[in-house]
DRENBADO-399662 format. One record per residue (C-alpha): residue number from 0; residue in one letter; y negated, x negated, z negated. Coordinates in nm, 4 decimals. Example, Ala and Ser with C-alpha at 12.3 -4.5 7.8 and 13.67 -1.06 7.14 Angstrom:
// residues 2
n->0, res->a, c2->0.4500, c1->-1.2300, c3->-0.7800 $
n->1, res->s, c2->0.1060, c1->-1.3670, c3->-0.7140 $
// end
This chain:
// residues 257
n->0, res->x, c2->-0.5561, c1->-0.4362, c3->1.6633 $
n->1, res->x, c2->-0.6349, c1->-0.1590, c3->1.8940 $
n->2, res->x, c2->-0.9746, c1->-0.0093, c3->1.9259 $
n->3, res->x, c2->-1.1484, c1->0.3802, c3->2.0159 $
n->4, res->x, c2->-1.4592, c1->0.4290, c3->2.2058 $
n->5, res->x, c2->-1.6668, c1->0.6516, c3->2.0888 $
n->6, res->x, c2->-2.0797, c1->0.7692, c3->2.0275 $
n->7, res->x, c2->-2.1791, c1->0.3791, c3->2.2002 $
n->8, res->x, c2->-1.9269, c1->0.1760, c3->2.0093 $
n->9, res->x, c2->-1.5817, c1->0.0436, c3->1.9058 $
n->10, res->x, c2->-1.3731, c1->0.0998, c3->1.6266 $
n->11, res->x, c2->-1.1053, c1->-0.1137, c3->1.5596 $
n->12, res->x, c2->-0.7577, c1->0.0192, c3->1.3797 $
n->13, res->x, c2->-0.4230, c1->-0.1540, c3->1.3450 $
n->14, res->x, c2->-0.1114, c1->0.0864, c3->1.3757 $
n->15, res->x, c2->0.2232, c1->0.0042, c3->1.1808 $
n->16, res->x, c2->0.5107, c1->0.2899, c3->1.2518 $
n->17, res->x, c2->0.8506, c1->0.0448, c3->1.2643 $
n->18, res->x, c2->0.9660, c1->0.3185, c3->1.5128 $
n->19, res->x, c2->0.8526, c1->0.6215, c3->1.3277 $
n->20, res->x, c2->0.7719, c1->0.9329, c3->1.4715 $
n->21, res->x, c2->0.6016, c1->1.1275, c3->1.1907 $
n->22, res->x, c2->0.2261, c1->1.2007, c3->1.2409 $
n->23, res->x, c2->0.0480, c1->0.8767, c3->1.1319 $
n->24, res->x, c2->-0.0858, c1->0.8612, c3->0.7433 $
n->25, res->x, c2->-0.4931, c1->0.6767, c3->0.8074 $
n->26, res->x, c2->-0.6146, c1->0.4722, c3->0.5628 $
n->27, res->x, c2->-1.0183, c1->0.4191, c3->0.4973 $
n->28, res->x, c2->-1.1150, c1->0.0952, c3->0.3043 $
n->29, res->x, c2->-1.4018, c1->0.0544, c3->0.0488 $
n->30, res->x, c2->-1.7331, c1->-0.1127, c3->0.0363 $
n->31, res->x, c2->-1.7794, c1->-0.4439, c3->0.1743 $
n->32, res->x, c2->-1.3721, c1->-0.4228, c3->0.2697 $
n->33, res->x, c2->-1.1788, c1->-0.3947, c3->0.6208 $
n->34, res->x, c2->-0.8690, c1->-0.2434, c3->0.6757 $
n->35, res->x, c2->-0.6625, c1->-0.5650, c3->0.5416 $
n->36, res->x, c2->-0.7494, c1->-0.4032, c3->0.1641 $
n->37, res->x, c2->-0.3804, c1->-0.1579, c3->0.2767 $
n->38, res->x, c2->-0.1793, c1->-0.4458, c3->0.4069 $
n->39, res->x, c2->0.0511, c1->-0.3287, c3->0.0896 $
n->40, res->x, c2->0.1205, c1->-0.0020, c3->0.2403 $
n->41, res->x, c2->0.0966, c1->-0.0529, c3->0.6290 $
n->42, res->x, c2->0.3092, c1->-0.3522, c3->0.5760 $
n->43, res->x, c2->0.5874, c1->-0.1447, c3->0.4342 $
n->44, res->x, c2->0.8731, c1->-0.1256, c3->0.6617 $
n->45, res->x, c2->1.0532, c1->0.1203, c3->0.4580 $
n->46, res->x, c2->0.7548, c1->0.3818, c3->0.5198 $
n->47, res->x, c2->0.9091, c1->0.7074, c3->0.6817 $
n->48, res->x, c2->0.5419, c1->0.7552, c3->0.8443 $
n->49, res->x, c2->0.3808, c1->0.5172, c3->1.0708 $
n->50, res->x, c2->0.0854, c1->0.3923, c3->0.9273 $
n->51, res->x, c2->-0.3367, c1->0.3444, c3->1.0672 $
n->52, res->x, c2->-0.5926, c1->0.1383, c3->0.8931 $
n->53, res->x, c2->-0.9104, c1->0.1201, c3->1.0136 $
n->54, res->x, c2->-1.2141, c1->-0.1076, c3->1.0109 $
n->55, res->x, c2->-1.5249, c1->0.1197, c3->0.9349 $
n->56, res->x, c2->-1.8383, c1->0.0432, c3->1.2210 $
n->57, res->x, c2->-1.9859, c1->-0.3373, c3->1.0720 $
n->58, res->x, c2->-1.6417, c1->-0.4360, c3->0.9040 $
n->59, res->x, c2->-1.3789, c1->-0.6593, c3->1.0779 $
n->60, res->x, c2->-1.3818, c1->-0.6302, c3->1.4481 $
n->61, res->x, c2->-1.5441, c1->-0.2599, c3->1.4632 $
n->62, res->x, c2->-1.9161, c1->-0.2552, c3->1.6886 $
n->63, res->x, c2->-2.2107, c1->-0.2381, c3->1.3918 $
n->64, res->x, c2->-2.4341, c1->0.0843, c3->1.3595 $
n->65, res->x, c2->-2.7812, c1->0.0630, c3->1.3146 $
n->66, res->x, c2->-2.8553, c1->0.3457, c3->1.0566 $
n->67, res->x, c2->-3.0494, c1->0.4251, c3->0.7395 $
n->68, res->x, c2->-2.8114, c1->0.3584, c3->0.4038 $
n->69, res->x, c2->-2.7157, c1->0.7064, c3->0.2622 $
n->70, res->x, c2->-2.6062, c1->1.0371, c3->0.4464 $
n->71, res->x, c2->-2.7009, c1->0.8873, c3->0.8178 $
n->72, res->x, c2->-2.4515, c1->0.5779, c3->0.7085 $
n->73, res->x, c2->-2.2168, c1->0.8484, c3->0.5811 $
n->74, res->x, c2->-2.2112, c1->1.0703, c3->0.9196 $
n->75, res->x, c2->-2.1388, c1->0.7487, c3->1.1243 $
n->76, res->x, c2->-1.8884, c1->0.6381, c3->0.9435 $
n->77, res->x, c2->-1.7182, c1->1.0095, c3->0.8956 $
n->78, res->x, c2->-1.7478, c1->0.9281, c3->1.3122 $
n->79, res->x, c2->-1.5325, c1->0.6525, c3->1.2542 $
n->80, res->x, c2->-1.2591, c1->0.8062, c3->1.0706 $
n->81, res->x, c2->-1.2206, c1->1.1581, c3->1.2859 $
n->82, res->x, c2->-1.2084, c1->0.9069, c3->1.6509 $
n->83, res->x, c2->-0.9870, c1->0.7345, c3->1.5139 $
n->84, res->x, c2->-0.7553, c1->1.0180, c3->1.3468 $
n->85, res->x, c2->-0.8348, c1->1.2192, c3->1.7100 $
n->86, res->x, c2->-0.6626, c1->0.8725, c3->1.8852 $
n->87, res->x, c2->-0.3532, c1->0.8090, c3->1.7037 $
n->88, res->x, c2->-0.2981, c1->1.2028, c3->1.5759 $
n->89, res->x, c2->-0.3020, c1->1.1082, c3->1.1810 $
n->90, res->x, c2->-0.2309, c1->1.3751, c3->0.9799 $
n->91, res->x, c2->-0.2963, c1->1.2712, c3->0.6239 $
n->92, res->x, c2->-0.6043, c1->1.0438, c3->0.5459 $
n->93, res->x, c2->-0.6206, c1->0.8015, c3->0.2390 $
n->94, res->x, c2->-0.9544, c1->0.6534, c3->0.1164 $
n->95, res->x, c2->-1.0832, c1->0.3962, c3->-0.1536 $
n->96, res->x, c2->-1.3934, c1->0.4299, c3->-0.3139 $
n->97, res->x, c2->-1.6630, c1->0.4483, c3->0.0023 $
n->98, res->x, c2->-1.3760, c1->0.5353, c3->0.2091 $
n->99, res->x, c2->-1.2963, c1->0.8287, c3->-0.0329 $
n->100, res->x, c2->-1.6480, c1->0.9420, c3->-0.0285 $
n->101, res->x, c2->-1.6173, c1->0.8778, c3->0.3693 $
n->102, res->x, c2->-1.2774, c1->1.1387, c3->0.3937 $
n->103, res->x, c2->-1.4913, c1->1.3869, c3->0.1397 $
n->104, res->x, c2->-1.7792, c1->1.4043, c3->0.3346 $
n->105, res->x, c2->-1.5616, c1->1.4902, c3->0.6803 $
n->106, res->x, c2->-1.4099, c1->1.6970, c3->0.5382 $
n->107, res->x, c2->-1.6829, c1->1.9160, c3->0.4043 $
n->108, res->x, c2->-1.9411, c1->1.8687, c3->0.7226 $
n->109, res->x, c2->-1.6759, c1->1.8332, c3->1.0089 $
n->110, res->x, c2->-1.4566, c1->2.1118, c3->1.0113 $
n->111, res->x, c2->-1.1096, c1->1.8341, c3->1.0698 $
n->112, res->x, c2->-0.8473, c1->2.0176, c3->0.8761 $
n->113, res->x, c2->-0.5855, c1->1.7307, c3->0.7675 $
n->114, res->x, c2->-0.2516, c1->1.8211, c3->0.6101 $
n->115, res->x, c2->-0.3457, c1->1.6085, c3->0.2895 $
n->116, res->x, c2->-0.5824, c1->1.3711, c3->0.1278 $
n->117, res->x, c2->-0.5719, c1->1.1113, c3->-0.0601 $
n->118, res->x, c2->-0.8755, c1->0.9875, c3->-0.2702 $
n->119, res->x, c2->-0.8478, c1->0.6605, c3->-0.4459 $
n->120, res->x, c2->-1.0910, c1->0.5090, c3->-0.6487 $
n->121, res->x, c2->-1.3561, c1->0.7192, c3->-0.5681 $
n->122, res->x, c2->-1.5284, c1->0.9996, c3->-0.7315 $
n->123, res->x, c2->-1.7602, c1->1.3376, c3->-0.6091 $
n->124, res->x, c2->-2.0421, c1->1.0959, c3->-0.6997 $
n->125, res->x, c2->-2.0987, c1->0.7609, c3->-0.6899 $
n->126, res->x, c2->-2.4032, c1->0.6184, c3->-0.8773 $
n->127, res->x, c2->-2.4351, c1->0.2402, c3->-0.8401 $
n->128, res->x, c2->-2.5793, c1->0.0324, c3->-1.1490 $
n->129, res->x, c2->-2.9482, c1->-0.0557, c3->-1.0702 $
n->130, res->x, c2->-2.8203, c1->-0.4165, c3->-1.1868 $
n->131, res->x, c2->-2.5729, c1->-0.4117, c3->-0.9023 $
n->132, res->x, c2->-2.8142, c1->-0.2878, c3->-0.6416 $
n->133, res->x, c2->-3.0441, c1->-0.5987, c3->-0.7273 $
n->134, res->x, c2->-2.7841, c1->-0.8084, c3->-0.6818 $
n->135, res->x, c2->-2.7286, c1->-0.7229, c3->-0.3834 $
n->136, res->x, c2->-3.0078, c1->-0.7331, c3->-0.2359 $
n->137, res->x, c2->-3.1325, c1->-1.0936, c3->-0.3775 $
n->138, res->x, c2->-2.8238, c1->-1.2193, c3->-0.5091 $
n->139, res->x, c2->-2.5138, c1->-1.1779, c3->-0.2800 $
n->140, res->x, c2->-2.3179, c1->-1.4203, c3->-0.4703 $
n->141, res->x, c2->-2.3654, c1->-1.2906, c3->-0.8234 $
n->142, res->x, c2->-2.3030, c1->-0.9372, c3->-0.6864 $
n->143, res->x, c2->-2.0013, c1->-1.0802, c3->-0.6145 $
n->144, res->x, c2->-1.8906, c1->-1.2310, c3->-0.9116 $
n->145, res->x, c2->-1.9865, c1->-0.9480, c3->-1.0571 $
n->146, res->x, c2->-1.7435, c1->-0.6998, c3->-0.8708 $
n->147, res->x, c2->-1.4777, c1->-0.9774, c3->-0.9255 $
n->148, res->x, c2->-1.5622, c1->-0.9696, c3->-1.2607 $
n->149, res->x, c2->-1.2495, c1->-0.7957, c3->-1.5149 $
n->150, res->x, c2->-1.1640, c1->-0.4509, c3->-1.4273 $
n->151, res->x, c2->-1.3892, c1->-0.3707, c3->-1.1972 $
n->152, res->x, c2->-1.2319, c1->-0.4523, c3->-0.8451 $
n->153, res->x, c2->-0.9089, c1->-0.6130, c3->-1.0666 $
n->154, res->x, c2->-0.7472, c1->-0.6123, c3->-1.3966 $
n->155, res->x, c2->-0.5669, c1->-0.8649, c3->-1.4149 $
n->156, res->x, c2->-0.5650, c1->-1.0697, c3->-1.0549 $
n->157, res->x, c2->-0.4425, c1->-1.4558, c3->-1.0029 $
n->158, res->x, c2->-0.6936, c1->-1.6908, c3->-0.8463 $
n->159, res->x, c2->-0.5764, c1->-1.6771, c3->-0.5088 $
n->160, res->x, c2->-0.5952, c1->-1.2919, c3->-0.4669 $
n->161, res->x, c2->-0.9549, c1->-1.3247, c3->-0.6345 $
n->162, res->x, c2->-1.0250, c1->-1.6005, c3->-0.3452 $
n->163, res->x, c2->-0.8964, c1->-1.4055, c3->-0.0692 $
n->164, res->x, c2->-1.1035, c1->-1.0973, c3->-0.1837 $
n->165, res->x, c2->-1.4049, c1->-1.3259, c3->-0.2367 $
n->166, res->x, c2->-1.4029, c1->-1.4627, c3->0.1465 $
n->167, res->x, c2->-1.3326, c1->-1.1165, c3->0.2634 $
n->168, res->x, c2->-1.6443, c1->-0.9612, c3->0.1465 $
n->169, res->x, c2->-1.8444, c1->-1.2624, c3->0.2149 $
n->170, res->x, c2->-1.6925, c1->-1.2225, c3->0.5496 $
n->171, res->x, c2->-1.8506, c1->-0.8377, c3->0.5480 $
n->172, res->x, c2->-2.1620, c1->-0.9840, c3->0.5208 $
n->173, res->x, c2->-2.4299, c1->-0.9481, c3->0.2542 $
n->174, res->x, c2->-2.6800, c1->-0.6416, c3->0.4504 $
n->175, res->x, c2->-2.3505, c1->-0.4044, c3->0.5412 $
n->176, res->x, c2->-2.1890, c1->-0.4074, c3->0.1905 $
n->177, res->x, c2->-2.5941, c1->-0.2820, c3->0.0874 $
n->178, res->x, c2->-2.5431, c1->-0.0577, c3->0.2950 $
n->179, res->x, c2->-2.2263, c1->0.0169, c3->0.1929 $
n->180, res->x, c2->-2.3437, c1->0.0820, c3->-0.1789 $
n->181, res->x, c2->-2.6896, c1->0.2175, c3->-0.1315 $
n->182, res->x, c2->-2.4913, c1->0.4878, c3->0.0933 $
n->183, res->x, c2->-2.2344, c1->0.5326, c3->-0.2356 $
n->184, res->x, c2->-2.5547, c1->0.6033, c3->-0.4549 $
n->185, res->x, c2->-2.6426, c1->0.8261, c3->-0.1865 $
n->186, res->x, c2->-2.3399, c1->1.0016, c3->-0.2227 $
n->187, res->x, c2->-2.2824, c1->1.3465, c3->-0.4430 $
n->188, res->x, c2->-2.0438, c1->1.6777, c3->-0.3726 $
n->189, res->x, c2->-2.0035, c1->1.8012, c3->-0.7106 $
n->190, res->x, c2->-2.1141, c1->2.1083, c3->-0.6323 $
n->191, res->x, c2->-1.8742, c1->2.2079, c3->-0.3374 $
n->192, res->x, c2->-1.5651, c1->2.0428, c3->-0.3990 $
n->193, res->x, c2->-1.4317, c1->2.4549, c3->-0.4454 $
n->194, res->x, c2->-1.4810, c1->2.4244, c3->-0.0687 $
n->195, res->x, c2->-1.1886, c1->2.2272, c3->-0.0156 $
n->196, res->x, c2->-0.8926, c1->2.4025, c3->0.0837 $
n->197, res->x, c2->-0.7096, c1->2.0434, c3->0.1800 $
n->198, res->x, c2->-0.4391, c1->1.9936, c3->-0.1040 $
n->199, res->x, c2->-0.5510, c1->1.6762, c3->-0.2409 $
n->200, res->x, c2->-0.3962, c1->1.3780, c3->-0.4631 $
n->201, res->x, c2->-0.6396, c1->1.1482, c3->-0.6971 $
n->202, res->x, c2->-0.4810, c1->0.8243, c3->-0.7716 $
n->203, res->x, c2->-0.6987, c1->0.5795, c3->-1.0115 $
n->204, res->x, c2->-0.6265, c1->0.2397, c3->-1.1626 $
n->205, res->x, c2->-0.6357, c1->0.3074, c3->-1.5918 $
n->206, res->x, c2->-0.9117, c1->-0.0043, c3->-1.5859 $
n->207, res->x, c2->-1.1189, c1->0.1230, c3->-1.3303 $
n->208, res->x, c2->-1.4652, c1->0.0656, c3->-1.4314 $
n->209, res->x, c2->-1.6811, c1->0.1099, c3->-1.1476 $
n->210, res->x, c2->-1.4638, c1->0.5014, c3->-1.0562 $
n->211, res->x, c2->-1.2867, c1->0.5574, c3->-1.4017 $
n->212, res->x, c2->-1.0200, c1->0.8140, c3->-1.4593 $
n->213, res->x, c2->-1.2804, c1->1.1133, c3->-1.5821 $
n->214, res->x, c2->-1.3958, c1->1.0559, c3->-1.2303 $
n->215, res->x, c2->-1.0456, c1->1.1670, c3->-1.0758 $
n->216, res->x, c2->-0.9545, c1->1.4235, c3->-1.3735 $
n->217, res->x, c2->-1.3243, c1->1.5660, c3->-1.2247 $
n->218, res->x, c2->-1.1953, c1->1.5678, c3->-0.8731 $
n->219, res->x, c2->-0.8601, c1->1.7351, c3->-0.9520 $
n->220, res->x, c2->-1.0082, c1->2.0371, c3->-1.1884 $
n->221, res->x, c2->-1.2599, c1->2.1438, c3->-0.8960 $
n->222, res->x, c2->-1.0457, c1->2.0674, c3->-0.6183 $
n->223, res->x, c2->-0.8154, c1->2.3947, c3->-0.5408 $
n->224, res->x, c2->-0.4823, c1->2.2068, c3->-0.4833 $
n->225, res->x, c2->-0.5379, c1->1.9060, c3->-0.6505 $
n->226, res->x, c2->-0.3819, c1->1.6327, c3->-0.8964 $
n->227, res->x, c2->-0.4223, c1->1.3410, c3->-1.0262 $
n->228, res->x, c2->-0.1895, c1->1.0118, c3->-1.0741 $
n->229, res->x, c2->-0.2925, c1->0.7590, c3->-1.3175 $
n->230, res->x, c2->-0.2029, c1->0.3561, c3->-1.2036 $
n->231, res->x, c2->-0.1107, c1->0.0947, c3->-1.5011 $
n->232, res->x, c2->-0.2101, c1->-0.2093, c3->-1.5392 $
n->233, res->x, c2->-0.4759, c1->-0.1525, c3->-1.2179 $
n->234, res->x, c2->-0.8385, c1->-0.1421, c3->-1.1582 $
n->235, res->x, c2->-1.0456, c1->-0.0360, c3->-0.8994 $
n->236, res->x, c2->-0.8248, c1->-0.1599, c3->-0.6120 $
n->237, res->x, c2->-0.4714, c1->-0.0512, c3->-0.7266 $
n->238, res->x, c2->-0.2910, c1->-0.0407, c3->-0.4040 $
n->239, res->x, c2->-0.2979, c1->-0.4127, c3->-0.3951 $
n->240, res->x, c2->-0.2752, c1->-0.4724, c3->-0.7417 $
n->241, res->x, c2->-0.0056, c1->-0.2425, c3->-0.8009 $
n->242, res->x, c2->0.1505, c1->-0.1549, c3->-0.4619 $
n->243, res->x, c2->0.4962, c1->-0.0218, c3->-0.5826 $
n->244, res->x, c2->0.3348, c1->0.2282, c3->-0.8174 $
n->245, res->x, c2->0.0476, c1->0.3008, c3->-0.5714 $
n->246, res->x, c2->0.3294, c1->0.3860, c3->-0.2594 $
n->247, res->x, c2->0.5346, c1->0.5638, c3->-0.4884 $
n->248, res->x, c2->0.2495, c1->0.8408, c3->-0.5716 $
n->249, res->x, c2->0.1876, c1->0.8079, c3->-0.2234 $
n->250, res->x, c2->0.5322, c1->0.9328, c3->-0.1160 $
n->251, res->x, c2->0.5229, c1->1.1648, c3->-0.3848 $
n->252, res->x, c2->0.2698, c1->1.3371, c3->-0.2303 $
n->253, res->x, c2->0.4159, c1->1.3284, c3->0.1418 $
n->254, res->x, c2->0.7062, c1->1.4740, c3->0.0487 $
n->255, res->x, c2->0.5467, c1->1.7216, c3->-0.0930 $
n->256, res->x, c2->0.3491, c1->1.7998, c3->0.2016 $
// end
């Protein structure tokens, strides 16, 4: 892992390129995830880009932030995402769910101009059930269950990748996945996604319940240069569930760029 400085604190990205020298594709996980939720496509020696994931500030080994859930939580991390792309030059950014919402909110509020985006389970807005909210606040463990529950993170998942995903948001920590969702409720660009002049790529699992596909047909109508790519037999987090199919809309795309 390598790390930035930057406004106080440390963010903490591991770079793949198998000696690469496109510009690096960056990769933004979702809440209550680190950058481990892209070990499918980092991983990927036969990538023809090297590859950056990065731990948002509270996940992994990144320095905390002490802000207010919502827009505040939103800026920092948006912080998080341009040091990082600044560092290690990365060209094209990828985000799940928060991490989508994370790349959107850059984009429209920073002025970074990246070559392409890629928004994956996410949506222009992100309500969060009031159920879920209570949960996680009172209830870490059932909010868990309940994200592990059938197609919401997974579709169809074996034990151990349901144990592994388990630990890891345990690992997060109950108070910064809140923060993570209460920021996601927070969340809503509807009306200036026809701001966007990034060409853009929305790639959804078929059995996502928490972002369904309406959510990425949405983003691809009001996005300029947009489209959408539709994963089978996926949920919510398709580039592990289906990595092949994930990586080869992802190439897709890069070419095309």
């Amino acid at each position: 892992m390598q790390t930035v400085h930057h406004d106080g604190r440390e963010t903490a990205y591991r770079r793949t390129d198998f000696g690469n020298e496109a510009p690096p594709v960056l990769f933004v996980h979702g809440s209550g995830g680190t950058h481990e939720i892209w070990a499918e496509q980092y991983g990927r020696r036969e990538n023809d880009y090297p590859a950056v994931a990065l731990d948002l500030s509270g996940h992994g080994e990144s320095d905390d932030i002490d802000t207010e859930a919502g827009i505040e939580t939103l800026d920092a991390y948006a912080e998080d995402v341009r040091a990082v792309a600044r560092d290690t030059g990365a060209q094209v950014f990828v985000g799940n769910s928060l991490g989508g919402a994370v790349l959107l909110h850059l984009l429209l509020t920073d002025g970074i101009d990246p070559v392409g985006v890629v928004l994956a389970g996410t949506g222009a807005k992100l309500s969060v059930h009031g159920d879920l909210r209570e949960w996680l606040a009172d209830d870490f463990e059932r909010a868990i269950d309940f994200l592990h529950g059938e197609d919401f993170l997974f579709h169809d998942p074996d034990e151990e990748t349901v144990a592994q995903s388990t630990e890891a948001m345990r690992a997060v920590g109950r108070a910064v996945t809140e923060r993570d969702f209460l920021s996601c409720h927070a969340f809503d660009v509807r009306d200036r996604l026809d701001e966007l002049e990034t060409p853009a790529l929305a790639v959804v699992g078929e059995h996502d319940s928490l972002t369904p596909p309406k959510f990425h047909e949405y983003l691809a109508e009001q996005i300029p240069d947009a489209g959408v790519v539709t994963i089978t037999d996926a949920a919510h987090l398709a580039m592990l569930e289906q990595p092949d199919a994930f990586n080869g809309a992802l190439d897709i795309f890069l070419n095309r760029l």
